[in-house]
N, C-alpha and C positions, 0 to 999 in steps of 0.2 A: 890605832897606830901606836908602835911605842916598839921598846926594844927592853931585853929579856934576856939572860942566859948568854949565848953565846953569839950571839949577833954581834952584825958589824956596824949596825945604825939602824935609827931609824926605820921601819918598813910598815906594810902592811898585809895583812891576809886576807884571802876572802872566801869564803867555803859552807857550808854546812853541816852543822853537827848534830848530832842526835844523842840524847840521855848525855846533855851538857847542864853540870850544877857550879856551883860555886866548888863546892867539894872534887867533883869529878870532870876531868878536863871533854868527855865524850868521844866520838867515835866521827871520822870526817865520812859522807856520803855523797851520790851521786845526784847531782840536784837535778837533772832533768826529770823525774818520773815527778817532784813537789812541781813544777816549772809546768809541765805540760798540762796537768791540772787545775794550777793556777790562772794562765795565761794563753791565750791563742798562737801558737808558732807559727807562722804563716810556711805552708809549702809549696803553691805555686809558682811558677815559674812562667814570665809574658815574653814574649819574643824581643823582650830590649834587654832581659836579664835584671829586672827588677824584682820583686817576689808582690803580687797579689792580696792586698788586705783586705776588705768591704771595699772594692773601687780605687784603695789607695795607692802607691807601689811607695815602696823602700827601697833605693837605688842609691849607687856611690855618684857623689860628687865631687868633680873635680875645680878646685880653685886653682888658679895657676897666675894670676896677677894679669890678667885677658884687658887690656884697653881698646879702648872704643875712640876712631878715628870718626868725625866727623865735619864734611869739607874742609877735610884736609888737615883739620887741628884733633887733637887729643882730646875729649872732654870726659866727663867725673859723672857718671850716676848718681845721684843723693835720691830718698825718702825724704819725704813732708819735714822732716825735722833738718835737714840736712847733711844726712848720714851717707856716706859713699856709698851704694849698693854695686856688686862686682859682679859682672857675669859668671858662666858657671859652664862646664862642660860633663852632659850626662853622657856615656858611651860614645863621645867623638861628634858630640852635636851642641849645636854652641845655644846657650838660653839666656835672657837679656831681659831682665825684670819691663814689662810694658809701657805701666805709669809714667814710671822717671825716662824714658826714651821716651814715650810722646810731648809731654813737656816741654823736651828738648824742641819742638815742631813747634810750640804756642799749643796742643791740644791737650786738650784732659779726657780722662779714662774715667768710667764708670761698670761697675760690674752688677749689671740685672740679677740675684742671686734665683729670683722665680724664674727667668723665663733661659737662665743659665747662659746667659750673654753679654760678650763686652761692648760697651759701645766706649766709640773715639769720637768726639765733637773737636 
C-alpha cells in the first residue's frame, strides 16, 4: 500500500507480474492459469447453489440481525465463552447454532465424531 506519482491517496493493488525486478517494473498477467495450478477451484454445483468441495459446500450467508423469541421473550445465543452467536440464513432457510439453543432447555449437546452423531441429554 502507499501512494506514488499521481495518485489521490493512499490505495492498494493486487495483481500479478511477471520478469518484475527492482530495475524493471514487469508485465501484469492473468492469474488464473498460476491459480488453477496451484489450488483446486471447485466447479460443482448442489441443488441449494452451494459449489461441492471433498463433502464441504461454500455457500453465501446471510446475517441479517435474526432474533430468537422464546416464550414469548427475546433471548441471546452465547458460546461457552459467552459470546452472542446469531442465527444465519442460507438460501431462505433459517440455521440456529444447536449447543447454545439446547442449553436454553437445561440440555447439553455432544457430537459422536465416529459414529457421526449428535446426541442431546
Amino acid at each position: 500500500m502507499g501512494t506514488a506519482g499521481d495518485s489521490t491517496g493512499i490505495h492498494l493493488h493486487f495483481g500479478i507480474k511477471t520478469n518484475s525486478t527492482a530495475w524493471n517494473n514487469g508485465e501484469y498477467v492473468d492469474p488464473m492459469p498460476y491459480l488453477e495450478d496451484k489450488i483446486q477451484i471447485p466447479n460443482k454445483t448442489d441443488n441449494a447453489g452451494g459449489i461441492e468441495v471433498k463433502g464441504k459446500y461454500i455457500k453465501e450467508i446471510e446475517y441479517d440481525d435474526i432474533k430468537i423469541m422464546l416464550d414469548g421473550k427475546e433471548t441471546v445465543l452465547t458460546d461457552l465463552e459467552g459470546i452472542a452467536i446469531e442465527p444465519f440464513l442460507i438460501n431462505n432457510t433459517m440455521y440456529v447454532p444447536i449447543s447454545p439453543l439446547v442449553r436454553k432447555f437445561g440440555k447439553t449437546s455432544t457430537y459422536e465424531s465416529s459414529k457421526k452423531t449428535l446426541v442431546i441429554k
